[in-house]
N, C-alpha and C positions, 0 to 999 in steps of 0.2 A: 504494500500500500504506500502510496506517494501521498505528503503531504505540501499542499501548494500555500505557499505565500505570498500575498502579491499587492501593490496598490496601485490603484488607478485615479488617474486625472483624464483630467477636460482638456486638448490641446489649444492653443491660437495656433492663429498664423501657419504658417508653411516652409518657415526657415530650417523646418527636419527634415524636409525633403533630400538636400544635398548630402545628407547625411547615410540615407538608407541603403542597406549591404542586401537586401534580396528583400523579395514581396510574392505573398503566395495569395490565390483568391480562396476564402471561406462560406462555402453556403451550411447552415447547421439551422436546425430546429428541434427543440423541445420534446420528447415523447412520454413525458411524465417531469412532473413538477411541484410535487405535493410530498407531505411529510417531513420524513428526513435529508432526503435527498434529491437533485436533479441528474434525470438522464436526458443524455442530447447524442445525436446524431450529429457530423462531421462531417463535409466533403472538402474537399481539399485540390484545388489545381484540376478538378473534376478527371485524377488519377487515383486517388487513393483517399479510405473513408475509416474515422476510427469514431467507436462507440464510446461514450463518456460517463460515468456515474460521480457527481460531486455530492459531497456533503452540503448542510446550509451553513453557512458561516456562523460563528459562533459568535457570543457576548463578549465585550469586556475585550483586556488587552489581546484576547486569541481571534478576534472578527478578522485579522487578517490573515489567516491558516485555515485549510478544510483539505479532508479527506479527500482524494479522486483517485479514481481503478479508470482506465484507459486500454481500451482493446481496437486492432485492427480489424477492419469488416470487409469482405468483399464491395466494390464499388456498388454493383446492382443491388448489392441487399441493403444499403444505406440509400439507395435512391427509393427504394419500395418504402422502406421505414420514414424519408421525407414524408409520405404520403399519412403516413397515422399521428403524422404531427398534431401536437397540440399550441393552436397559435398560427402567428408568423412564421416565412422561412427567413432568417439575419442573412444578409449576404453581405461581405466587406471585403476588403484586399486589406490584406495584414504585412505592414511592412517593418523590416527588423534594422534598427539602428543601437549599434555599437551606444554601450554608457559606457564602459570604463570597469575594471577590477571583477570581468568575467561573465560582468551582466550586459543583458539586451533589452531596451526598449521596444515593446508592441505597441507600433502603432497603429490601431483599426479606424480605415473611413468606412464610413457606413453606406450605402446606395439604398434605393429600394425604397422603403416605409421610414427608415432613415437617415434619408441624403442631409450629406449638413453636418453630421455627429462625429466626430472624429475622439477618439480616446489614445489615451497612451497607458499600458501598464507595465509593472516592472516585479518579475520574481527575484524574491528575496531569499537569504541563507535564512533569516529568522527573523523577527517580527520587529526587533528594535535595531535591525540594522540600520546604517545613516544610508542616504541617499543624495547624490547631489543633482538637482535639479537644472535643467538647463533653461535656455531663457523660453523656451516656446509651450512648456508647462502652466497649463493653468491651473483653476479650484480643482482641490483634491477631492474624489468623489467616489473613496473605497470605501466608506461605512454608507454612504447615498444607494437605497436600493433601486431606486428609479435607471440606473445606470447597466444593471447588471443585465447580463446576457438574457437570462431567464425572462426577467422583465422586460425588456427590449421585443423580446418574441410573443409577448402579450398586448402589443399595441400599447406600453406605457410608458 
């Protein structure tokens, strides 16, 4: 079991762009979203599809850490499973720009139901690690649930 830590802001501007070292497209949707956890579907590059199960994020100084199992899927069987989606499908181009001491900046433009939205997140080694923010960072918007993927795919 993998545990992710990550934060997310709001980007401006466009000064990341000269920065980014590859960009991949993502279509994913929701196929359960309740309880403890979220599963989502994956397509990736429309080559390759992995199935997702995260935890909900937790209270208190651990909201930036949750559980995720991660499995690869045949393409056509994640195309089938868009279909039983619950929601929207997200569709973004996720582009990877170098931060420095190992890490990489994701940055997701949004298309679709969310042209406009641009996010930047950053995994972390653990929860109080520092982070140095660059200037095209804006409001930090990892404890904001309006933000989240899950949410995004429910029209909110």
């Amino acid at each position: 079991m993998a545990i992710e830590i990550e934060r997310k802001f709001l980007v401006e501007g466009d000064s990341w762009r000269s920065a980014v070292a590859s960009k991949k497209r993502i279509r994913q949707a929701y196929l359960s979203n309740g309880g403890k956890a979220g599963v989502r579907i994956r397509i990736i590059d429309e080559e390759r599809a992995k199935l997702t199960i995260k935890s909900k994020a937790k209270a208190g100084v651990k909201a930036l850490s949750r559980s995720e199992f991660e499995y690869q899927v045949p393409l056509e069987d994640a195309r089938a499973m868009l279909e039983l989606r619950r929601g929207l499908i997200i569709d973004k181009v996720r582009h990877l720009v170098p931060a420095g001491g190992g890490r990489t900046w994701e940055i997701d433009v949004f298309a679709g139901e969310h042209e406009g939205l641009v996010l930047a997140e950053i995994e972390l080694g653990s929860a109080d690690e520092a982070v140095t923010l660059p200037e095209w960072i804006g409001r930090e918007v990892t404890s904001d649930p309006r933000y989240s993927n899950a949410a995004l795919a429910q029209g909110s």
